[in-house]
Each structure stands twice: as C-alpha cells, then as structure tokens.
PyMOL Python script that loads the backbone (N, CA, C, O; Angstrom):
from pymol import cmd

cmd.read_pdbstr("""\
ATOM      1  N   UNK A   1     -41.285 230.505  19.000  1.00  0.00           N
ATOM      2  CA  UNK A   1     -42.377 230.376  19.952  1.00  0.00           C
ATOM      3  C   UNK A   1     -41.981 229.415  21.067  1.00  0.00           C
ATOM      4  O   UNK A   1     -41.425 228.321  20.968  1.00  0.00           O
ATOM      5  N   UNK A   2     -42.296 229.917  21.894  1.00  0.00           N
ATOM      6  CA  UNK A   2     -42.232 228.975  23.198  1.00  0.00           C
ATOM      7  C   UNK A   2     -42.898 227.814  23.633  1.00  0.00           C
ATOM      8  O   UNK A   2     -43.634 227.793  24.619  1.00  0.00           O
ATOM      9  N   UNK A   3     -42.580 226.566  22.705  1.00  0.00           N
ATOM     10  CA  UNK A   3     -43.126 225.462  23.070  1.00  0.00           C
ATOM     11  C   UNK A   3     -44.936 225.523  24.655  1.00  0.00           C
ATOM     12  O   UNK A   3     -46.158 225.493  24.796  1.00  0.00           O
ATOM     13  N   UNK A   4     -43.410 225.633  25.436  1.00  0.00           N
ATOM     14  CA  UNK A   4     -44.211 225.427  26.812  1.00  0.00           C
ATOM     15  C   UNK A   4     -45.087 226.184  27.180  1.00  0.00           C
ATOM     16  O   UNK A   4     -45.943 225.763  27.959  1.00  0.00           O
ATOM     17  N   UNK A   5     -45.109 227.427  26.748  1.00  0.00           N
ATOM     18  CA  UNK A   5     -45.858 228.393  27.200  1.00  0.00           C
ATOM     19  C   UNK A   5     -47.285 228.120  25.985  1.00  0.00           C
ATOM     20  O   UNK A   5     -48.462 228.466  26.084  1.00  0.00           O
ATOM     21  N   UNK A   6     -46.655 227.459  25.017  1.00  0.00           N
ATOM     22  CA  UNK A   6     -48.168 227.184  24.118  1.00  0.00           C
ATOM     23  C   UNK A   6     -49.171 226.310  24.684  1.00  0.00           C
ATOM     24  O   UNK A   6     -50.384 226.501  24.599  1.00  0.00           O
ATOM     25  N   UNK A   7     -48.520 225.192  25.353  1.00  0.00           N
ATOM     26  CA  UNK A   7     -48.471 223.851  25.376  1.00  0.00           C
ATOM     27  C   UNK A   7     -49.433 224.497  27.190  1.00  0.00           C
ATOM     28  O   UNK A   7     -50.638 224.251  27.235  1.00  0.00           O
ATOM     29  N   UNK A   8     -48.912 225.099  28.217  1.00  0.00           N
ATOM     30  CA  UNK A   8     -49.776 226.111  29.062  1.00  0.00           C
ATOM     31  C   UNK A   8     -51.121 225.897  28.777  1.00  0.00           C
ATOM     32  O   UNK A   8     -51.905 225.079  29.257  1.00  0.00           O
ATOM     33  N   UNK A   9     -51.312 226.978  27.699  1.00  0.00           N
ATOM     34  CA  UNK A   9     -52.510 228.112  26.866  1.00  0.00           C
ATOM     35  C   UNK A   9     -52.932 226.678  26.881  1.00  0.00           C
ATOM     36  O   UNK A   9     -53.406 226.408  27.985  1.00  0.00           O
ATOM     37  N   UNK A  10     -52.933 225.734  26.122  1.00  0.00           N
ATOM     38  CA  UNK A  10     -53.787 224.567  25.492  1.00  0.00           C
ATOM     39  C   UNK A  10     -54.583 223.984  26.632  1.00  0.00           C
ATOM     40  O   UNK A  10     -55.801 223.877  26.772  1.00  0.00           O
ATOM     41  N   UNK A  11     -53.285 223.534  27.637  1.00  0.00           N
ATOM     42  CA  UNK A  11     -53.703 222.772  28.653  1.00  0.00           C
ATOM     43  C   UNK A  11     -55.023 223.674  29.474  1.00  0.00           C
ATOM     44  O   UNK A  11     -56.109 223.118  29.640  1.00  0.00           O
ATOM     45  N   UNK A  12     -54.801 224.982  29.910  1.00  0.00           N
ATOM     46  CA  UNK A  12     -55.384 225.849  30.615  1.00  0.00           C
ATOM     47  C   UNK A  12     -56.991 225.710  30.268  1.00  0.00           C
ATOM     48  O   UNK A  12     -57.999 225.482  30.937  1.00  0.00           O
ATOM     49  N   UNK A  13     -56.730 225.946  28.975  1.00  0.00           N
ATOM     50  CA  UNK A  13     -57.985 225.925  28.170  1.00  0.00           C
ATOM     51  C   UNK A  13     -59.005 224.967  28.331  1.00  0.00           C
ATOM     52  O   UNK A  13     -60.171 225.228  28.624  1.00  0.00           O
ATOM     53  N   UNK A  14     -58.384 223.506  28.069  1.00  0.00           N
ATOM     54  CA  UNK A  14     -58.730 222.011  27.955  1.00  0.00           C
ATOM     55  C   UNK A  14     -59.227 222.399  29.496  1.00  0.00           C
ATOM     56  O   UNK A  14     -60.455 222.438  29.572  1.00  0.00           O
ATOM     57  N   UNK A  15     -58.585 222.671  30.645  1.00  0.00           N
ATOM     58  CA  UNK A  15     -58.816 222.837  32.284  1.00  0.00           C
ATOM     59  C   UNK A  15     -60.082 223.519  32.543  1.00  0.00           C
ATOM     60  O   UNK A  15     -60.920 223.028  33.300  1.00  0.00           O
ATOM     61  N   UNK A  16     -60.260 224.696  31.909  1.00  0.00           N
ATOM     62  CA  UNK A  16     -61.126 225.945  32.233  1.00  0.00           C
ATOM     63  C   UNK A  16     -62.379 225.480  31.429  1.00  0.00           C
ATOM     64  O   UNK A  16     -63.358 226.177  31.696  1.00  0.00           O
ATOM     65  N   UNK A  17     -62.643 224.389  30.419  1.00  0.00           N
ATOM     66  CA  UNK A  17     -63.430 223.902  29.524  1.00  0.00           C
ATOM     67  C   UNK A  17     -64.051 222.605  30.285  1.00  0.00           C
ATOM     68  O   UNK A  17     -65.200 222.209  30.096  1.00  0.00           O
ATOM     69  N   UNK A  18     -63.102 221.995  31.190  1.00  0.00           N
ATOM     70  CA  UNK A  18     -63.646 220.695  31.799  1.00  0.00           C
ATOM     71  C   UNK A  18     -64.401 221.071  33.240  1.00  0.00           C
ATOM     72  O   UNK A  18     -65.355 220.454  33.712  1.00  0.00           O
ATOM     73  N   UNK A  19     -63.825 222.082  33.747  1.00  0.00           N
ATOM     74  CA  UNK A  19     -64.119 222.439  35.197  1.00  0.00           C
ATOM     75  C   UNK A  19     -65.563 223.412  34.831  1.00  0.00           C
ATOM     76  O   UNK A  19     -66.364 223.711  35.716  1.00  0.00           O
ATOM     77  N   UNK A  20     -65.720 223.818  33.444  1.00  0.00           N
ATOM     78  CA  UNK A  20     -67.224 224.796  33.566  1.00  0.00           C
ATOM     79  C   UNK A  20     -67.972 223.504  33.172  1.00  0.00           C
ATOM     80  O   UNK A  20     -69.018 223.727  33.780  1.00  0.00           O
ATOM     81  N   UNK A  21     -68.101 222.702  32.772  1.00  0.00           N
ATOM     82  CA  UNK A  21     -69.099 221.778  32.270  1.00  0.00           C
ATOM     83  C   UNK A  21     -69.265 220.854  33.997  1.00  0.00           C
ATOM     84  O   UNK A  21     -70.317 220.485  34.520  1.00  0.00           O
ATOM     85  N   UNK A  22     -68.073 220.723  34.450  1.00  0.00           N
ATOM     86  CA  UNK A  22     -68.246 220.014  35.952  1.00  0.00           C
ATOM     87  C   UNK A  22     -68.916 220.951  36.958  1.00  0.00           C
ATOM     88  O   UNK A  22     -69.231 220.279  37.940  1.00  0.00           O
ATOM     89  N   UNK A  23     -69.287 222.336  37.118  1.00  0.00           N
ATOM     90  CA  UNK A  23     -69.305 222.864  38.027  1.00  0.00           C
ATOM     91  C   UNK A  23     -69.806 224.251  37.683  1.00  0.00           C
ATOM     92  O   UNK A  23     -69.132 225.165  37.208  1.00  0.00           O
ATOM     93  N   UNK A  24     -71.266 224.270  38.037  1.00  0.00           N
ATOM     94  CA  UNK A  24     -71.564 225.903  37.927  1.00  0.00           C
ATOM     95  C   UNK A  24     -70.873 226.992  38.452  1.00  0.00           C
ATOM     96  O   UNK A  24     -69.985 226.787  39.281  1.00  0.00           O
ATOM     97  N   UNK A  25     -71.181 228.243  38.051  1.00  0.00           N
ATOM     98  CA  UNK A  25     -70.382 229.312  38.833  1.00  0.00           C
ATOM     99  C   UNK A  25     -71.383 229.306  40.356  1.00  0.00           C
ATOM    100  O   UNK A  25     -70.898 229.588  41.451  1.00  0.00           O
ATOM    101  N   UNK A  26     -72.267 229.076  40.228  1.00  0.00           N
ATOM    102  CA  UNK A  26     -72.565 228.711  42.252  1.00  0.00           C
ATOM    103  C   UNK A  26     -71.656 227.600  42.571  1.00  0.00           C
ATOM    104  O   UNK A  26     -70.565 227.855  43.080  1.00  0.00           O
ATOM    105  N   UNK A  27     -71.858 226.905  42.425  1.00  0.00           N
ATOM    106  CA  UNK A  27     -71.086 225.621  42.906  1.00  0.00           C
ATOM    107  C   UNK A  27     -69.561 226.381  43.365  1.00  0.00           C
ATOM    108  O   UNK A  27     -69.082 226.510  44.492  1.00  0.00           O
ATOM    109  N   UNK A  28     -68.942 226.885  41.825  1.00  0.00           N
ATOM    110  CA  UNK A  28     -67.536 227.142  42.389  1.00  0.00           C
ATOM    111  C   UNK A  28     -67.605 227.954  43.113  1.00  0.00           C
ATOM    112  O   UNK A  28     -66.817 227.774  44.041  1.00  0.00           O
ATOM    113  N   UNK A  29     -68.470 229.287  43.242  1.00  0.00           N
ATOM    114  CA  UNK A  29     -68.234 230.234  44.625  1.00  0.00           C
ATOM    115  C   UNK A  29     -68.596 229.651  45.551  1.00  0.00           C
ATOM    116  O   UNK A  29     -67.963 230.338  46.352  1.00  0.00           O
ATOM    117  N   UNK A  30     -69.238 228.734  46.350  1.00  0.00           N
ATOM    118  CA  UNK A  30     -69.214 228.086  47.434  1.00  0.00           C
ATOM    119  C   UNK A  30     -68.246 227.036  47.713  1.00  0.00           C
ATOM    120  O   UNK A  30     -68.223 226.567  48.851  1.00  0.00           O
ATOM    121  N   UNK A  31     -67.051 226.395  46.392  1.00  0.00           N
ATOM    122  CA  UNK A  31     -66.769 225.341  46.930  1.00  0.00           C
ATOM    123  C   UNK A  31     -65.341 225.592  47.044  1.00  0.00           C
ATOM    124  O   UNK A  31     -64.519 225.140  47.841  1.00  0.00           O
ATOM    125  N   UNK A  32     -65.196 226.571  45.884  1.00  0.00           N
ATOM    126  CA  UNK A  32     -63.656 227.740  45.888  1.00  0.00           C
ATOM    127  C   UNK A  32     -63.143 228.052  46.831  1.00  0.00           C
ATOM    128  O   UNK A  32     -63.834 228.974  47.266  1.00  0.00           O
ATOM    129  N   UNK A  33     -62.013 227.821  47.743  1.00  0.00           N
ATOM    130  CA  UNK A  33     -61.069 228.425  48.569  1.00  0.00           C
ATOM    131  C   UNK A  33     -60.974 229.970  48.612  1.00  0.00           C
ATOM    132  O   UNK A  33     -60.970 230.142  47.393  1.00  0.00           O
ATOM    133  N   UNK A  34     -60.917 230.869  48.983  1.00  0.00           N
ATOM    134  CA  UNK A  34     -61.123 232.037  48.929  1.00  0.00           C
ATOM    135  C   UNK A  34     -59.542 232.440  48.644  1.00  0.00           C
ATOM    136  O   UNK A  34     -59.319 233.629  48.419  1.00  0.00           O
ATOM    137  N   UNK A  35     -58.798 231.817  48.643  1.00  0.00           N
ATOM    138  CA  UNK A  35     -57.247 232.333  47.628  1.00  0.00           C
ATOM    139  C   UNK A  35     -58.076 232.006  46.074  1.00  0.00           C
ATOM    140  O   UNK A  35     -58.205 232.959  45.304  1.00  0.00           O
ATOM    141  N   UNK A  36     -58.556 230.789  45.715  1.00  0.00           N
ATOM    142  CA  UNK A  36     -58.870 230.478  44.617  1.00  0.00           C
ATOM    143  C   UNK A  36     -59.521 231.613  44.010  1.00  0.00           C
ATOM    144  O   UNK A  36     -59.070 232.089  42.968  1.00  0.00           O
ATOM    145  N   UNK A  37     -60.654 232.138  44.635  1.00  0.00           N
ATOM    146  CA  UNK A  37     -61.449 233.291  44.360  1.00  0.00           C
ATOM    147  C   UNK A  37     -60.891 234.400  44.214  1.00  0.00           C
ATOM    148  O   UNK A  37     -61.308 235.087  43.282  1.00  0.00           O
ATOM    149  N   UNK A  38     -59.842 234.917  45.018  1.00  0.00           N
ATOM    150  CA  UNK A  38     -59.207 236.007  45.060  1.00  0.00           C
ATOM    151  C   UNK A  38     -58.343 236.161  43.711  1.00  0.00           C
ATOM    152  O   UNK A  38     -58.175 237.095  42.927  1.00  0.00           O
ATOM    153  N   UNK A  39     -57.869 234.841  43.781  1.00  0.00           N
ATOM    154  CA  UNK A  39     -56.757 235.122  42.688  1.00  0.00           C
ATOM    155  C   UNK A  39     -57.543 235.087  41.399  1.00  0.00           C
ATOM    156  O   UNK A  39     -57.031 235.751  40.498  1.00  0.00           O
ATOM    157  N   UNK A  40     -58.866 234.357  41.052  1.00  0.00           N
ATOM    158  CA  UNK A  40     -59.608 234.433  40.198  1.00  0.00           C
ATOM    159  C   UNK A  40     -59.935 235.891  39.763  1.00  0.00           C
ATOM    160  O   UNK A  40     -59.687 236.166  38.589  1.00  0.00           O
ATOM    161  N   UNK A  41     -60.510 236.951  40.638  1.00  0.00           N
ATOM    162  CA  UNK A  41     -60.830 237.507  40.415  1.00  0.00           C
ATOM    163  C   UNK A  41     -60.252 238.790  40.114  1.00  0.00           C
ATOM    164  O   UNK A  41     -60.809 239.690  39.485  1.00  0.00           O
ATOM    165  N   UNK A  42     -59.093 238.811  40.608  1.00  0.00           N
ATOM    166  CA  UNK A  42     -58.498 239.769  40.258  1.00  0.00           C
ATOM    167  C   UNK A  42     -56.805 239.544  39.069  1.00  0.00           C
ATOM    168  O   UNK A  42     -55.828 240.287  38.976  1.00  0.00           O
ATOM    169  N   UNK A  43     -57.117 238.216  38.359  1.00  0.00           N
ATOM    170  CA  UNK A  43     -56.489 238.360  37.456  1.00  0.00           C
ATOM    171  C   UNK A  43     -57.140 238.061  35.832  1.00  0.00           C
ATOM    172  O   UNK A  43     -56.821 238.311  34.670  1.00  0.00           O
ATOM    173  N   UNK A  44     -58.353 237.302  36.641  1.00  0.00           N
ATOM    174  CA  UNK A  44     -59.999 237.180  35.350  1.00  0.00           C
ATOM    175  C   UNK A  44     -59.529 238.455  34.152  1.00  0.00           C
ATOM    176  O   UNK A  44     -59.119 238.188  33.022  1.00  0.00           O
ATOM    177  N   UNK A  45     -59.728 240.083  34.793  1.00  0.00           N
ATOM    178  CA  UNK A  45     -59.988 240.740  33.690  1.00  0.00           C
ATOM    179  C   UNK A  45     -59.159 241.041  32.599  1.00  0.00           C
ATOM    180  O   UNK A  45     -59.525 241.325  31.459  1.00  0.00           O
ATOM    181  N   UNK A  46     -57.493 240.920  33.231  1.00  0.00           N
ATOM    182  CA  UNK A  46     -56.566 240.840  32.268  1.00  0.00           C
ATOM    183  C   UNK A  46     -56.616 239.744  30.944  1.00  0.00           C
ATOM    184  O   UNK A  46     -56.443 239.943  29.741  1.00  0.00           O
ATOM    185  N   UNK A  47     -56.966 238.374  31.795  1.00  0.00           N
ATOM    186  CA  UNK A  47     -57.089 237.245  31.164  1.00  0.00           C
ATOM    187  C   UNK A  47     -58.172 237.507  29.592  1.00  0.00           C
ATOM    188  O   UNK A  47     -57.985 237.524  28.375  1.00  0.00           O
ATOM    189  N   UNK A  48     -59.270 237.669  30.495  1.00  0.00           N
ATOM    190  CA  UNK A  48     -60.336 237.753  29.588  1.00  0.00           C
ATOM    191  C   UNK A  48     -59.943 238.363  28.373  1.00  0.00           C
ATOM    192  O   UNK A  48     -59.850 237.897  27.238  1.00  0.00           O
ATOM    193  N   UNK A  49     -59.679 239.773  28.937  1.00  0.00           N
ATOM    194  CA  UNK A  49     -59.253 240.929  27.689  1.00  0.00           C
ATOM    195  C   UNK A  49     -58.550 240.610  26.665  1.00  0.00           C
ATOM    196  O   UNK A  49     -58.758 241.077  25.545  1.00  0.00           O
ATOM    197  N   UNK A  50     -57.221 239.394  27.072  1.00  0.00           N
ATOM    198  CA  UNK A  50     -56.098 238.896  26.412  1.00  0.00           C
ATOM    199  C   UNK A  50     -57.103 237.991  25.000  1.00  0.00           C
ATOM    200  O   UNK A  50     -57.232 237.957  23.776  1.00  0.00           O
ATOM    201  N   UNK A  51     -57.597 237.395  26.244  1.00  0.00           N
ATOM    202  CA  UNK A  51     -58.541 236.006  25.444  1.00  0.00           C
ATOM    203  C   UNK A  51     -59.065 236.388  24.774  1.00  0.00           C
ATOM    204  O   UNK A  51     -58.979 235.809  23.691  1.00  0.00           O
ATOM    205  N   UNK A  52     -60.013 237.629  24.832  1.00  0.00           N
ATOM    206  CA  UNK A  52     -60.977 238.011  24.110  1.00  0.00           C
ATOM    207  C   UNK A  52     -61.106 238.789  22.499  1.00  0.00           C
ATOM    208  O   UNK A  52     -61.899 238.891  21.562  1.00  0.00           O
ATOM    209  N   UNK A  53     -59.176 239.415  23.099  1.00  0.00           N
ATOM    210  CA  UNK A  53     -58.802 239.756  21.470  1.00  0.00           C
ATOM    211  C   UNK A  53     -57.825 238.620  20.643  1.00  0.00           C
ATOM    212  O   UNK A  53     -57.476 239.077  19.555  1.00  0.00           O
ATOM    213  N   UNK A  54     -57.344 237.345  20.890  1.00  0.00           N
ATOM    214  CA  UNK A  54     -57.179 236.327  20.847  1.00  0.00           C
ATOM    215  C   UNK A  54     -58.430 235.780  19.608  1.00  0.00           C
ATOM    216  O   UNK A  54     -58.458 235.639  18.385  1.00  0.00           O
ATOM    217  N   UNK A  55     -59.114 235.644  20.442  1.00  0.00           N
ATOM    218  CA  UNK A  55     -60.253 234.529  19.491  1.00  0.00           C
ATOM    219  C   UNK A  55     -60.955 235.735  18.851  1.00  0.00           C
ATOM    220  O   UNK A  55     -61.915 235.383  18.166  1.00  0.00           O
ATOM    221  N   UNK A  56     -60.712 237.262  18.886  1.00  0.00           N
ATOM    222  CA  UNK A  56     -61.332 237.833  17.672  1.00  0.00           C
ATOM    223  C   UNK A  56     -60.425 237.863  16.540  1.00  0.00           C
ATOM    224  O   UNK A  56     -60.828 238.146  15.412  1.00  0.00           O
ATOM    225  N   UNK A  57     -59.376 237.619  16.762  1.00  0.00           N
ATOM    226  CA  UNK A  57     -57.527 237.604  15.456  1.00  0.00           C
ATOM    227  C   UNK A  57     -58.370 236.212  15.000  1.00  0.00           C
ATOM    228  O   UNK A  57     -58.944 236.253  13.912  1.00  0.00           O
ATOM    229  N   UNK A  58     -58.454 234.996  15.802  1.00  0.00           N
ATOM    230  CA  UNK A  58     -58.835 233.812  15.299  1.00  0.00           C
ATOM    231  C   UNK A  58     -59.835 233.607  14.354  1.00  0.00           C
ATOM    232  O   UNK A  58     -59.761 233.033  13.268  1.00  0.00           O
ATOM    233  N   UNK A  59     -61.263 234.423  15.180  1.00  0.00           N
ATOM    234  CA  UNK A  59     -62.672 234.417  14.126  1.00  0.00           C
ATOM    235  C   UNK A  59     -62.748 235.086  12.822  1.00  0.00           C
ATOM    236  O   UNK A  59     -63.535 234.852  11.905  1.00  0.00           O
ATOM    237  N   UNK A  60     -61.394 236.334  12.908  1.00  0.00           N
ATOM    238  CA  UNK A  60     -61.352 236.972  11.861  1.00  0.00           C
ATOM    239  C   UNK A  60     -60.710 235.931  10.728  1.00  0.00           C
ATOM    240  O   UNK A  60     -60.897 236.169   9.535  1.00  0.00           O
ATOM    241  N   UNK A  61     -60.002 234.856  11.122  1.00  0.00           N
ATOM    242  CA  UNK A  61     -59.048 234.211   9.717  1.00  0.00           C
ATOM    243  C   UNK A  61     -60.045 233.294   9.877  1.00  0.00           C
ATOM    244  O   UNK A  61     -60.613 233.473   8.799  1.00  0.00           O
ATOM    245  N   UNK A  62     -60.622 232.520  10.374  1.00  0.00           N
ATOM    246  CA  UNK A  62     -61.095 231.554  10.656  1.00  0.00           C
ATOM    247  C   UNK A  62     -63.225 231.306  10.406  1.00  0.00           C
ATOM    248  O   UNK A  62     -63.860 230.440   9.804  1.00  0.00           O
ATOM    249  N   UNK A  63     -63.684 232.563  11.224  1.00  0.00           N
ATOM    250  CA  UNK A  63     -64.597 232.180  11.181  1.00  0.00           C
ATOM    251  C   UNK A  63     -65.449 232.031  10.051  1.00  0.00           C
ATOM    252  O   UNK A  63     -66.445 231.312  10.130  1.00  0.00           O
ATOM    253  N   UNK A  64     -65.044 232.872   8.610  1.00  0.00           N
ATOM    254  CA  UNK A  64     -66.021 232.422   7.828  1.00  0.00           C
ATOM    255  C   UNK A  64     -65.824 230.792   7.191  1.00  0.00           C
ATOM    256  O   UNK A  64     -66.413 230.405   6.181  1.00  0.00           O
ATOM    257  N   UNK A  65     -64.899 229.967   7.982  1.00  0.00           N
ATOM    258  CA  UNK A  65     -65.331 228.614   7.853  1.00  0.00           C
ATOM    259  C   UNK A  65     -66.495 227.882   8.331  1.00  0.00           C
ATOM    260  O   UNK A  65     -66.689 226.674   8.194  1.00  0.00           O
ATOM    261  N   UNK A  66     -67.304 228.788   8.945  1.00  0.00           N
ATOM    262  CA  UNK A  66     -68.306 227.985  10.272  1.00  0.00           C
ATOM    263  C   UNK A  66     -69.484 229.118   9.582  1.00  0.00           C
ATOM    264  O   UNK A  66     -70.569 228.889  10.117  1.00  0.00           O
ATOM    265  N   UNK A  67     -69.564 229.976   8.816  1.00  0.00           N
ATOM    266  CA  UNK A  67     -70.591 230.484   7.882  1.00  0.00           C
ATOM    267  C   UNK A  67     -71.202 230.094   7.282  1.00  0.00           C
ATOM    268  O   UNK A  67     -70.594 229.600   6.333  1.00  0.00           O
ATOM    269  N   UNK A  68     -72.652 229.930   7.192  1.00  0.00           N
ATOM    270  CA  UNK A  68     -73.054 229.257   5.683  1.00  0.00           C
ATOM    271  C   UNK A  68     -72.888 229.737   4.529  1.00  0.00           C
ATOM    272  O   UNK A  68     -72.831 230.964   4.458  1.00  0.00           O
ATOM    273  N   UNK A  69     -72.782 229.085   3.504  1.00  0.00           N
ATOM    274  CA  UNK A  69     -72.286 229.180   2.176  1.00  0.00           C
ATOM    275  C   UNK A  69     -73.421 230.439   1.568  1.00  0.00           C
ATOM    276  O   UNK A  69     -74.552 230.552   2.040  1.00  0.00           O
ATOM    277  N   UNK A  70     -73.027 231.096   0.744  1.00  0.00           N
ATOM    278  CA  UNK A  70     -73.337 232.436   0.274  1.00  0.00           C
ATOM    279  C   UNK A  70     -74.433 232.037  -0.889  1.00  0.00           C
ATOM    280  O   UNK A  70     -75.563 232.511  -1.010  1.00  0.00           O
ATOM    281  N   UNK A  71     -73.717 230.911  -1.818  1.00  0.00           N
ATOM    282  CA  UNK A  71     -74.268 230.567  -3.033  1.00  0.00           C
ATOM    283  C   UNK A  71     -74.550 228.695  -3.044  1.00  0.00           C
ATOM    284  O   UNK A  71     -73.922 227.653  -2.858  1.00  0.00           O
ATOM    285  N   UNK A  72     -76.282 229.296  -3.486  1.00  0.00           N
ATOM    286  CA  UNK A  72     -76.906 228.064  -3.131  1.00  0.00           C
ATOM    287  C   UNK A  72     -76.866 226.983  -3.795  1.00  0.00           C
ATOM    288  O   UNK A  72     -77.406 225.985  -3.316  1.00  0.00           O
ATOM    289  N   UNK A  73     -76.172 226.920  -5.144  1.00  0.00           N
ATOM    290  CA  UNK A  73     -74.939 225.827  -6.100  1.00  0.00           C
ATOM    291  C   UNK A  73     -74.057 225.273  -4.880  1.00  0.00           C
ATOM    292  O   UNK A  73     -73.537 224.173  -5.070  1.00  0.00           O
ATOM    293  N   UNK A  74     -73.870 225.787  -3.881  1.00  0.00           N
ATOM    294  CA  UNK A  74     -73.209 225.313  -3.390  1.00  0.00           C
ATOM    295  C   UNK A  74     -72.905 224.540  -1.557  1.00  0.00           C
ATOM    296  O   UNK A  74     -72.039 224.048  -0.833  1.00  0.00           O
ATOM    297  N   UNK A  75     -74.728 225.027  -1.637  1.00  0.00           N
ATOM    298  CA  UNK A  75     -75.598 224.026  -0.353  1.00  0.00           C
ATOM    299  C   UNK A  75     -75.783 222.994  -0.470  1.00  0.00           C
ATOM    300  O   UNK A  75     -76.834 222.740  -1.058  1.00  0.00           O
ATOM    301  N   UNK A  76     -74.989 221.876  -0.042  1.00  0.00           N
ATOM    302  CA  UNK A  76     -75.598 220.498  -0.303  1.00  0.00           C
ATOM    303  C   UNK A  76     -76.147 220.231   0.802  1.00  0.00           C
ATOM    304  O   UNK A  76     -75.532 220.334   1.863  1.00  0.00           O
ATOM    305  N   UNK A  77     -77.121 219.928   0.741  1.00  0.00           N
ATOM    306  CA  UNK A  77     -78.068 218.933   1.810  1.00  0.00           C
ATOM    307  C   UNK A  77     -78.565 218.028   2.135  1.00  0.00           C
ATOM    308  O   UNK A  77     -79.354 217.733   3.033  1.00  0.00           O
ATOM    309  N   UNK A  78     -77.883 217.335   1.042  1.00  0.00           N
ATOM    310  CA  UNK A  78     -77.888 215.749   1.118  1.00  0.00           C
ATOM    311  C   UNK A  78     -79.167 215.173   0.460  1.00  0.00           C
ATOM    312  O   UNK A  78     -79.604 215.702  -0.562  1.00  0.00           O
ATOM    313  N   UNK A  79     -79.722 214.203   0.969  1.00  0.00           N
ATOM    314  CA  UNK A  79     -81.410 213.269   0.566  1.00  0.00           C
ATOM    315  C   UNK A  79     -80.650 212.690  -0.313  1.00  0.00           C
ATOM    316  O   UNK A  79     -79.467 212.365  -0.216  1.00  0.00           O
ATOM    317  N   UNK A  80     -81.657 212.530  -1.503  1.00  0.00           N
ATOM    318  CA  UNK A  80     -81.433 211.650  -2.558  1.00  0.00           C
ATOM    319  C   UNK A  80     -81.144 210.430  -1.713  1.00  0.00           C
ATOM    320  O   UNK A  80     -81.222 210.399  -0.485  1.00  0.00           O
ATOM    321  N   UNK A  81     -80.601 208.852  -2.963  1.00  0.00           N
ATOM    322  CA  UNK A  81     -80.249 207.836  -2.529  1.00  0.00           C
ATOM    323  C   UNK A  81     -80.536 206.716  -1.859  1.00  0.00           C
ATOM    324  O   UNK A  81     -79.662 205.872  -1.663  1.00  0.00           O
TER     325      UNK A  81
END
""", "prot")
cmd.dss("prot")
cmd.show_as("cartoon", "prot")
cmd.util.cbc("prot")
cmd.orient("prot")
C-alpha cells in the first residue's frame, strides 16, 4: 500500500470534515472561486461513488459494532451504586 496516497485519503477527509462544519454549502457557493466550483463539481461524482462504496465495504465489517446488542443479558445500563 502506498503510504502517501493513504496518508492523502486521511488528510482529505480530516479537510472535507473541518471545512463542512466551518462553512455551509451557501457560504461555499458564494465564497468559492469558480475554478474551486468547477473542479468541485465535476469531479464530486466520481469521488462520491468511490466514497460511497468505500464506507459500505467498511459498515459491512464494521458496522454491527455501533448496533445495539440483540440480547438483553447483555444491555448494561448502568444505575446501581
């Protein structure tokens, strides 16, 4: 695996995660450079698509960690104490 190209993906992510919490999508279409936009938009759908079967490979190994538990022996909910 390619170090750098992981190390990219991470950073990109961490980028695209800080800049939506800083900045609505109005905000960025008015404040966006219109290369910014352009290039946004016409490489968005590849991206997405990539991304999108990405974190379904992920949710599939992963997500029934973030499930609630099936069997109720095995709900703790704390109190007591």
């Amino acid at each position: 695996m390619d170090t750098q190209l992981e190390y990219g993906i991470g950073t990109a992510v961490f980028v695209l995660e800080h800049a939506s919490e800083k900045l609505s999508p109005e905000e960025a279409d008015r404040e966006f450079s219109e290369t910014t936009k352009e290039n946004f938009w016409r490489m968005w759908p590849g991206i997405k698509d990539w991304a999108d079967a990405l974190w379904q490979l992920i949710d599939e190994e992963r997500g029934h960690m973030a499930r609630p538990a099936l069997d109720e022996e095995l709900d703790d909910v704390g109190g007591g104490g």
